[in-house]
Structure formats: structure tokens, C-alpha cells
C-alpha positions as CSV (number, residue, x, y, z in Angstrom):
1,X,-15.8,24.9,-147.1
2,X,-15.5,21.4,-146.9
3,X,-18.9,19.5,-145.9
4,X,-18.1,16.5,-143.4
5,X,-20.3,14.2,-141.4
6,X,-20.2,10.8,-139.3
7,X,-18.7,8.2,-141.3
8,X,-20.1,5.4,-138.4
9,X,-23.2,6.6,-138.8
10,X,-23.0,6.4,-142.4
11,X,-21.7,3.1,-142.3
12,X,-25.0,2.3,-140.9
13,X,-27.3,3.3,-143.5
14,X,-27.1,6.9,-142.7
15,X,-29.7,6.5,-139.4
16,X,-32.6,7.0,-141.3
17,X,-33.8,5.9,-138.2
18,X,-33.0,8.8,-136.5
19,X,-34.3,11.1,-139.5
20,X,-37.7,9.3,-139.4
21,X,-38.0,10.0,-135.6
22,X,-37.0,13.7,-136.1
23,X,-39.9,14.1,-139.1
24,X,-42.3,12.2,-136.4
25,X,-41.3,14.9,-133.9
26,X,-41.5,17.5,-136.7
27,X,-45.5,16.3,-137.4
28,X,-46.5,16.4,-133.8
29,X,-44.6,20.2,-133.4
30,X,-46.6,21.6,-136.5
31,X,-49.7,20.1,-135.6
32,X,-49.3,21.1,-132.0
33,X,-48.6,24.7,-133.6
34,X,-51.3,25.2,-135.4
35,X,-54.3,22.8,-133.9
36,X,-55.6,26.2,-131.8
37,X,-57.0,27.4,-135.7
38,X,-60.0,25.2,-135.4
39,X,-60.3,25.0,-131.7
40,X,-60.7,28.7,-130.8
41,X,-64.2,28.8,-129.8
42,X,-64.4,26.1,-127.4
43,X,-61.2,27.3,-126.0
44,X,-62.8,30.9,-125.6
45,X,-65.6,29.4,-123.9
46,X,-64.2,27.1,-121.5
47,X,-61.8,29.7,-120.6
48,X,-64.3,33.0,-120.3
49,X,-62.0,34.8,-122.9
50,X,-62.5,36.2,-126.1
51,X,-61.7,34.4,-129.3
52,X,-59.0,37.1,-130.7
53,X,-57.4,36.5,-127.3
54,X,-57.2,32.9,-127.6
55,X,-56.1,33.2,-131.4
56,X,-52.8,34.8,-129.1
57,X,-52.0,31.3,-128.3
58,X,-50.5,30.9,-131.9
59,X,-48.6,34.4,-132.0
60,X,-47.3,33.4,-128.4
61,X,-45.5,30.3,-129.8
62,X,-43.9,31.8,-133.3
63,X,-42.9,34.7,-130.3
64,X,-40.5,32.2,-128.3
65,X,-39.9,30.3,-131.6
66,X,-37.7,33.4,-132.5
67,X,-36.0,34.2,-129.4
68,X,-35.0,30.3,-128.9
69,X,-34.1,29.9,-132.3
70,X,-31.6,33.3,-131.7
71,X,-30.2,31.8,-128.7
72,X,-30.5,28.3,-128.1
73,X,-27.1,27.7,-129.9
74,X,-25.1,29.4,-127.9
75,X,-27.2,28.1,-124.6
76,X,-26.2,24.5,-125.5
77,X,-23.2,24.9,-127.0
78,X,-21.6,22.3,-124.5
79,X,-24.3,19.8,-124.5
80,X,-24.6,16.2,-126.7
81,X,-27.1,17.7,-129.7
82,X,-28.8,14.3,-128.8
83,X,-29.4,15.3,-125.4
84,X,-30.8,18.7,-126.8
85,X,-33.3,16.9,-129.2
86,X,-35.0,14.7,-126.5
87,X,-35.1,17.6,-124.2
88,X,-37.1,19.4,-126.7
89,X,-39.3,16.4,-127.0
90,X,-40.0,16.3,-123.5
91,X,-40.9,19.9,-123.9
92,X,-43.6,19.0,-126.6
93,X,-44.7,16.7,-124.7
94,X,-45.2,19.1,-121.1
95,X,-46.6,21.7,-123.3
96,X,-49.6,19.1,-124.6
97,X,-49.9,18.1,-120.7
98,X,-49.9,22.2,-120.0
99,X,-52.6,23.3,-122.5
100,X,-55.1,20.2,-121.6
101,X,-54.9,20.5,-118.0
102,X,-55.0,24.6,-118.2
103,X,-57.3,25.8,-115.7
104,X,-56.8,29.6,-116.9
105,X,-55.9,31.9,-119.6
106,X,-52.5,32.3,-118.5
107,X,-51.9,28.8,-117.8
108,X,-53.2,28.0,-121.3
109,X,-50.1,30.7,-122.6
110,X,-47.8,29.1,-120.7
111,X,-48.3,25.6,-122.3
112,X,-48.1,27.6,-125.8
113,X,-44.9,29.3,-124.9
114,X,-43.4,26.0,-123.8
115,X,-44.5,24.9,-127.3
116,X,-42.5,27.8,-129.1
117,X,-39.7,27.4,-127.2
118,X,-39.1,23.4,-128.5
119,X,-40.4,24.6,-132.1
120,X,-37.5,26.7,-132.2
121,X,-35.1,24.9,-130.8
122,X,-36.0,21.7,-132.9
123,X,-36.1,23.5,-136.6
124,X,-32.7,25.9,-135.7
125,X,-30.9,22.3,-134.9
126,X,-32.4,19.8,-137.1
127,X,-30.2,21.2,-140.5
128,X,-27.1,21.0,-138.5
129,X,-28.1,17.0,-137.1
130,X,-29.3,16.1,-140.3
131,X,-25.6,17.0,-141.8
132,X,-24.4,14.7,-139.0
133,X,-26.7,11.3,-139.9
134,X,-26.4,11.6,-143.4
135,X,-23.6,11.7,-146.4
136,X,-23.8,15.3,-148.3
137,X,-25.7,13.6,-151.3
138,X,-28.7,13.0,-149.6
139,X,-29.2,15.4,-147.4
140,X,-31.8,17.2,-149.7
141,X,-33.6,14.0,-149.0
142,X,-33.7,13.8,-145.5
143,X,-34.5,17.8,-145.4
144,X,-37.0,17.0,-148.0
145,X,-38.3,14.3,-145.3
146,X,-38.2,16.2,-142.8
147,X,-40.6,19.0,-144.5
148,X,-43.1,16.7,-145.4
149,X,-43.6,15.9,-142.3
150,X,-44.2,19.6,-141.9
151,X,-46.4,19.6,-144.7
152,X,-48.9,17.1,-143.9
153,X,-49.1,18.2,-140.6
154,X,-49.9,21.8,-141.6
155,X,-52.5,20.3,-144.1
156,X,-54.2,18.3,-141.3
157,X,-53.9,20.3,-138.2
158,X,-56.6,22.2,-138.7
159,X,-59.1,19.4,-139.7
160,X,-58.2,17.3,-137.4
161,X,-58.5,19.1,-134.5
162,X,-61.9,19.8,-135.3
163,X,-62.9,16.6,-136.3
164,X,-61.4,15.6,-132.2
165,X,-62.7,18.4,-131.1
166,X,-66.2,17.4,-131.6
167,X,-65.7,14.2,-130.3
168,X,-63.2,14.4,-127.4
169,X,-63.2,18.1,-127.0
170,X,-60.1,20.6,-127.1
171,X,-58.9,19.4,-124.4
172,X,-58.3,15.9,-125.4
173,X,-57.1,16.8,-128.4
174,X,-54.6,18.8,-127.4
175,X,-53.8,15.5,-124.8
176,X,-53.5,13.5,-128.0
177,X,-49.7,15.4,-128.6
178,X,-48.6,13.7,-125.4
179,X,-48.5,9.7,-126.3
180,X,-47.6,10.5,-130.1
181,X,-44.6,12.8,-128.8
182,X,-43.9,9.9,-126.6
183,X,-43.7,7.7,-129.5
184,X,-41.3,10.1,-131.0
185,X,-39.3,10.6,-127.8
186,X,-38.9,6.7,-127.6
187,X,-37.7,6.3,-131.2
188,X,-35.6,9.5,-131.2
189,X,-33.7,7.9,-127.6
190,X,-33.1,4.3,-130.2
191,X,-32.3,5.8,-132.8
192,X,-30.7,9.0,-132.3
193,X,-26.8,8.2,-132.1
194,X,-24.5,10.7,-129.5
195,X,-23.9,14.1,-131.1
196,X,-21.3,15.6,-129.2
197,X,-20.8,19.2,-129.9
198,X,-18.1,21.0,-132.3
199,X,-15.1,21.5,-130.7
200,X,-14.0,24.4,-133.5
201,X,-17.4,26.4,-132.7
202,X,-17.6,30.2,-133.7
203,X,-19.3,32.8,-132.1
204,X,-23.2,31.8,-130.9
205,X,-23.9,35.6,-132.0
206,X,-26.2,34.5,-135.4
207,X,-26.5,38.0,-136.0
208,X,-22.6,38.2,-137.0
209,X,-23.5,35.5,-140.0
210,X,-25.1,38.8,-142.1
211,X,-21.5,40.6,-142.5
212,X,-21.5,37.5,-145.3
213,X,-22.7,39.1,-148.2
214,X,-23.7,35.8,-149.6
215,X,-25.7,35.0,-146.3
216,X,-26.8,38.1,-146.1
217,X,-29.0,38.1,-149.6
218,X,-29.8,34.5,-148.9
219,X,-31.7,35.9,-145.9
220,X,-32.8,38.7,-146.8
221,X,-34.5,36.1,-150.0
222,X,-35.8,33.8,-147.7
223,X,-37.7,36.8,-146.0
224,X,-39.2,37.9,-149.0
225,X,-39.4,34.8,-150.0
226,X,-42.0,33.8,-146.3
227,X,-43.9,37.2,-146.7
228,X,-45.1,36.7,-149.8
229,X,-46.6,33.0,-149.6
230,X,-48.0,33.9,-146.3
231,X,-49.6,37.6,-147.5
232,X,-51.6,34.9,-149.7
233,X,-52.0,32.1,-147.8
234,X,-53.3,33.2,-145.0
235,X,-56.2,34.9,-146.7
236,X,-57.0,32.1,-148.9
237,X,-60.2,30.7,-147.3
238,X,-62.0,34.2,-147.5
239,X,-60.9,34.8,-151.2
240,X,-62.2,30.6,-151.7
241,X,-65.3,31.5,-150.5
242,X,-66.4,35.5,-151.0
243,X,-64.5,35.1,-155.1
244,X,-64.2,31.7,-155.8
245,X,-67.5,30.6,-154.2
246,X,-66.3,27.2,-153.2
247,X,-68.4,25.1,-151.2
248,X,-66.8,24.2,-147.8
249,X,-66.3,20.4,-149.5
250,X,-64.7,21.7,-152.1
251,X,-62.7,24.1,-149.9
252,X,-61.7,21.4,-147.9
253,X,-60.4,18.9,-150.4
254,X,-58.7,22.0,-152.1
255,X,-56.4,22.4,-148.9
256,X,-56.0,18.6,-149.0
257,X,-55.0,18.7,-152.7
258,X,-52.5,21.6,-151.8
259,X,-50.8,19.6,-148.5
260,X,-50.4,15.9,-150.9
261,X,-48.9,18.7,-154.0
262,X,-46.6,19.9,-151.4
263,X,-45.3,16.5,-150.1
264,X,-45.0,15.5,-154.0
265,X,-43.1,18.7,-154.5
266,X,-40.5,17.9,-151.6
267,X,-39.7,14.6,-153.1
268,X,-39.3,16.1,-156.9
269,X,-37.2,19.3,-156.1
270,X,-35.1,17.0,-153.6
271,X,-33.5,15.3,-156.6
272,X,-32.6,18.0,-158.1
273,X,-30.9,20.0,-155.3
274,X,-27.5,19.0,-155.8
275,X,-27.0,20.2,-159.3
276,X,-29.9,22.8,-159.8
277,X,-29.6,24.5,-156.3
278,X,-30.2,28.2,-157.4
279,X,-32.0,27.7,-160.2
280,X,-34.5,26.4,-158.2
281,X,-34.3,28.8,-155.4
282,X,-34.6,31.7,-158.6
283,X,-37.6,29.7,-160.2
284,X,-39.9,28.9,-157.5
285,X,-40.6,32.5,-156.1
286,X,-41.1,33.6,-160.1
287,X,-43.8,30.9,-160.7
288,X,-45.0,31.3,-157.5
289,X,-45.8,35.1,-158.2
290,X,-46.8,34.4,-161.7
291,X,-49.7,31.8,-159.7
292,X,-50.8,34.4,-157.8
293,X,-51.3,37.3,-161.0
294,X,-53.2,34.4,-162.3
295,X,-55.7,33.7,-159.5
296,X,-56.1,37.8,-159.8
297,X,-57.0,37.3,-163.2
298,X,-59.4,34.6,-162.7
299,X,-60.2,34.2,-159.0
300,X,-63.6,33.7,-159.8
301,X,-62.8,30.7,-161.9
302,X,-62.9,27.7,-159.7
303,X,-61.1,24.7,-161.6
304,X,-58.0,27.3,-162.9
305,X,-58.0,28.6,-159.3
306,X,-58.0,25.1,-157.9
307,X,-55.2,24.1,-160.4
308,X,-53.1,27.4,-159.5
309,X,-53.1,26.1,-155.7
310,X,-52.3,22.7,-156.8
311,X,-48.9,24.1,-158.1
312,X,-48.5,26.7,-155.2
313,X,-48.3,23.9,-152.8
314,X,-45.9,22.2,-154.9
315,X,-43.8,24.9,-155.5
316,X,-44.0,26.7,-151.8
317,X,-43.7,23.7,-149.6
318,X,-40.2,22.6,-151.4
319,X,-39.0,25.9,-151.4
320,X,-38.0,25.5,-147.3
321,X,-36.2,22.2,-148.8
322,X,-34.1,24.5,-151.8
323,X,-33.3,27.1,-148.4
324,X,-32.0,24.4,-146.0
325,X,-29.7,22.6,-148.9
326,X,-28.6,26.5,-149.3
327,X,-27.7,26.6,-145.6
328,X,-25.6,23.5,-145.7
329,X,-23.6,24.9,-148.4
330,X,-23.1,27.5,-147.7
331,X,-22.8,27.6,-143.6
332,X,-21.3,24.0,-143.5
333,X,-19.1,24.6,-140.9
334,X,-21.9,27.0,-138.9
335,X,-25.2,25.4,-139.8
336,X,-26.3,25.5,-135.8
337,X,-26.0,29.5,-135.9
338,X,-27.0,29.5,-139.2
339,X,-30.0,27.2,-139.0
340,X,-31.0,29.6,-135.4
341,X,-30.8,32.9,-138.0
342,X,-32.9,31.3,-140.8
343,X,-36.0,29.8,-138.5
344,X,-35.7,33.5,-137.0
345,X,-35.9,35.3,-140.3
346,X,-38.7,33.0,-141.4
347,X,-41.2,33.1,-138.0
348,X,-40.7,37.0,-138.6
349,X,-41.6,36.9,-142.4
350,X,-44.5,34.8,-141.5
351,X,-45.7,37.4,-139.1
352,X,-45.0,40.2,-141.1
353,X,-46.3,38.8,-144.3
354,X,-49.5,38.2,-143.2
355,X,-50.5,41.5,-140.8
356,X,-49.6,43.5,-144.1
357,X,-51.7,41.4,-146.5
358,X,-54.7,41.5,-143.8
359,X,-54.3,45.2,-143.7
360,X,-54.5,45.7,-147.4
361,X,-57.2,42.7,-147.6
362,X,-59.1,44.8,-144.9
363,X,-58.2,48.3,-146.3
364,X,-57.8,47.9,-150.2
365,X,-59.4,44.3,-151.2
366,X,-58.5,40.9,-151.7
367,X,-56.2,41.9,-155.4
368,X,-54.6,44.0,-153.2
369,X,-53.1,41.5,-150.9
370,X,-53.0,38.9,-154.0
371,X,-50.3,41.6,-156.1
372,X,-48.4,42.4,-152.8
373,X,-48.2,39.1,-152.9
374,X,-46.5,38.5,-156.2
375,X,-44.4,41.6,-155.6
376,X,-42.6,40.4,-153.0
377,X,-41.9,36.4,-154.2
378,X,-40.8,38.7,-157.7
379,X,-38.4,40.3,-155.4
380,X,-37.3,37.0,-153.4
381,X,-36.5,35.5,-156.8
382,X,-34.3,38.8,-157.7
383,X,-32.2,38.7,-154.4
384,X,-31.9,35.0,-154.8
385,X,-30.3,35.6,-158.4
386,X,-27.8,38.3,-156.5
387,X,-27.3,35.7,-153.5
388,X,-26.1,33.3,-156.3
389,X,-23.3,35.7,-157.9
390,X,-22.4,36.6,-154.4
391,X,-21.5,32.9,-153.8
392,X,-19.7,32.2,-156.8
393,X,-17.6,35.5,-155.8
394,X,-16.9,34.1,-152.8
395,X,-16.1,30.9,-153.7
């Protein structure tokens, strides 16, 4: 396939305008995601419902994440993409107005699902528009861009809405979304050139992308791939504190550490994309398992445990980076149906990945979890190796 994109655009320094307005919009979408982590008590009290309710609020928006990111292709095929993305934004921004005005439960659900539905619209589009702003050679640049947003945001969500919480309470900080989504909204409508869609478009079905044997493993990779960091990650705090016995300082700036390795990570493995593409999609699962024997060897060592999360947040944060450069290779001429599959198959791993490591940390203990862990990035990294003779094949 050949790759193409906007040669006016181009001609204007490849609108990096446009892709710094898109990673702004990325921040506030992540933070917005995941700012209920640290808010969940309050929330529970103002709203007279229990805390593993509210903790529904996150599930609720990785929910209609999936089903827009299935569908919203086909929904919009007609539309300017540019009209899309600032519809989205405005959906951001209604969902913060939602959630800090909610007067109820329900209310407060609404404002999340509101939230899932532009999270999933956003991430199954931006591949595709990024293809459009920028020449092929530095597209793992802008996607590596547009992750770090993602990363930083996922490091500080959860800080920083308690930090506002205890000031401003959940409400306002949940209002703060609004006037930064503004900000995006306003910069996205400057800088964001018309997009009209693909005349040549195949079928919206995504789901017809897996007879591709090539696409197919890729997938099936990237799910393994999203289930195994998560079967870790999301048990990390109780394995820092019960194992590791870190201090909630040290905790803390361990989590920061691992959020400023990933952005590092984004930058390093996005100059390598365009000539090491598998071998980095085959190494970083490997060392990524290999990290997590070692904190099973020695999770009650704190500076080797500390050092092994350094290079898991380098390592796992790029890895979204490697998968995206993969879809524009690969799906050049689909990457709208493509990019709607991937965000699909990654909000389920997420899911999946870490109910089955918190019934094994639950049921069988924290190695438990820890070797599942490795098992399945092991196992990414082998269906990555057969993705990557299934694309020379077809090539």
C-alpha cells in the first residue's frame, strides 16, 4: 500500500499546530478519565452512594469508549474529520459541565458516558488525522507526541485531582476540564485544517479487518500485549506498600519517575520506528516480562524494584507508539476502521487484564498476578514475531 498525505499541509510545516492541539485534547481526555481514582470518597459522600459504585464511573467510560470506537467510523463517514474532532471536544467539554453540576448518581453516569463516548471517538480517529497533517517520516513523532500527552496525564491525574480536591473539592475539579478543553477546542478550530473524508472508503464493519492474517496477529499482540501491563499495573500500589514497603513519598515520586521514563521512552523509540518497527514491537513485551520476573525475585528490594519501574514505564508507555506506526503501515489506506478496531481491542485488554490479575492477586497472591503478568507480554512478544512474517508474506 502506498502511504499518502496532504502535501498543503505539509508545505506548511506539517501543522504541528494542529498535532499540539490534538495532544492538549489528548491530556485533558486522560486526565478527565482517570481523575475519579482519587476523588471516590467525596464523590460517594456527596452523592449517598457507595464507593465501589462510584469507582463505576471509570468502567462506564472504557464501556462507550469501545462501542464508539467500533462504530463511530462508519457513523461519520460523510462528515469533514475536522468537524468530528471539535465535536468531540465539545463533548469533553459537556461531560466536565455534566459530572460538576450532577445532582445524582445517574446524572454523574451520564457525564462519564459522554466522556467515553469522545475518548473513543478521539483515539480511533487521531492515527488516521495524524497521517493527514504529517509526511510518513515523522509520523512516529507526532504519535509519539501525542502519547505523551497521554502519559503525563495518566501520571498526574490522580495526584492532581486530589491535590484540587482538597482545595476546590470534586466538583471543581472536575469543572477545571471545561476552560482547558476550551483552550484545546480554540486551538484545534486555528489550527486544525478541513479534513474532508475518503472518497475510496471500505466497509465501516472493523470487524472485517481480522480476515488479514497480518492484522489479525497484530491484534491479537496488542491484546496480550494491554493485559499483561495492566494485570501488573494496576496492582502496583498494594505490592509498593504490603512487599516493597515504600513510604507514600516514596510511592509517589516512584509513579512520577515512571510517567517522566515513559515520556522519555516516546521520544527514544520514535526515532527508531521507521527502520526497527518489529524489532521493537518483539523487544518491548520480552523486557517488559523479564521486569516483571525480576520484581518477583526481588519485590522486597526497594531501589532494584524502583529501577525495574523506571524501565517499565519506558518500555510500556512507547509501546502504544511502536502499535500506531504498525497501523499506519499496515492499514494505510483503512487507518479510520483500523484505528476504531485497535482502541477497541485495547479498552478490552485493559479490562480484562486487570479483573484476572485482581482475581489471582485476591485468590493466589501478589507473584501470582506478577508471573501471569509476564506470561502474557512473553506471549505478546511471540505473536508479534508471527505478525511480522505474516507481513513480509503479504507484502
Amino acid at each position: 500500500m502506498t502511504l499518502t498525505y496532504n502535501e498543503t499541509i505539509h508545505s506548511r510545516r506539517s501543522a504541528w499546530g494542529a498535532v499540539f492541539s490534538m495532544t492538549l485534547c489528548v491530556f485533558v481526555l486522560i486526565a478527565s478519565e482517570f481523575m475519579p481514582v482519587s476523588l471516590l470518597t467525596p464523590i460517594a459522600a456527596d452523592l449517598d452512594v457507595s464507593e465501589g459504585n462510584t469507582g463505576q464511573a471509570i468502567s462506564i467510560s472504557g464501556i462507550f469508549a469501545v462501542i464508539t470506537s467500533l462504530f463511530i467510523a462508519g457513523l461519520t463517514r460523510r462528515l469533514d474529520r475536522r468537524v468530528v474532532v471539535l465535536a468531540l471536544t465539545i463533548l469533553l467539554m459537556l461531560s466536565g459541565v455534566v459530572v460538576t453540576f450532577a445532582p445524582s448518581y445517574p446524572v454523574l453516569m451520564l457525564g462519564r458516558a459522554l466522556l467515553g463516548i469522545s475518548i473513543g471517538g478521539f483515539w480511533s480517529m487521531s492515527t488516521s488525522i495524524v497521517m493527514r497533517l504529517v509526511s510518513n517520516d515523522q509520523i512516529p513523532k507526532a504519535l509519539a507526541l501525542l502519547n505523551a500527552g497521554n502519559a503525563i496525564a495518566a501520571t498526574i491525574s490522580a495526584p492532581l485531582g486530589s491535590l484540587l480536591g482538597s482545595y476546590i473539592g470534586w466538583r471543581g475539579a472536575f469543572f477545571l476540564v471545561v476552560p482547558v478543553g476550551l483552550l484545546a477546542l480554540v486551538w484545534q478550530w486555528i489550527s486544525l485544517p478541513a479534513l474532508p473524508p475518503r472518497r475510496d472508503r471500505a466497509s465501516s464493519n472493523v470487524f472485517r479487518l481480522l480476515k488479514l492474517p497480518p492484522v489479525a496477529l497484530g491484534m491479537a499482540a496488542i491484546l496480550l500485549l494491554f493485559m499483561g501491563q495492566f494485570a501488573l499495573f494496576t496492582y502496583l500500589r498494594p505490592f509498593l506498600e504490603q512487599v516493597t514497603h515504600l513510604g507514600i513519598e516514596t510511592l509517589s515520586l516512584t509513579l512520577l519517575l515512571m510517567g517522566l521514563a515513559g515520556a522519555a521512552g516516546t521520544w527514544v523509540v520514535s526515532h527508531l520506528l521507521n527502520h526497527r518497527l518489529f524489532s521493537i514491537l518483539i523487544a518491548i513485551p520480552f523486557l517488559m516480562a523479564c521486569l516483571a520476573l525480576a520484581m518477583i525475585a526481588l519485590g522486597d528490594m526497594q531501589v532494584p524494584v524502583v529501577l525495574s519501574l523506571v524501565g517499565w514505564g519506558f518500555l510500556g508507555t512507547a509501546a502504544p507508539v511502536g502499535w500506531g506506526t504498525w497501523l499506519t503501515r499496515v492499514l494505510a489506506d483503512d487507518t479510520e476502521a483500523g484505528g476504531g478496531l485497535q482502541v477497541a481491542v485495547i479498552q478490552l485488554a485493559i479490562t480484562a487484564g486487570a479483573s484476572l490479575g485482581g482475581l489471582l492477586f485476591d485468590a493466589a497472591g501478589w507473584q501470582t498476578t506478577f508471573a501471569l503478568s509476564a506470561a502474557l507480554l512473553c506471549g505478546s512478544s511471540l505473536v508479534s514475531l508471527a505478525a511480522w512474517r505474516a507481513a513480509r508474506r503479504a507484502s
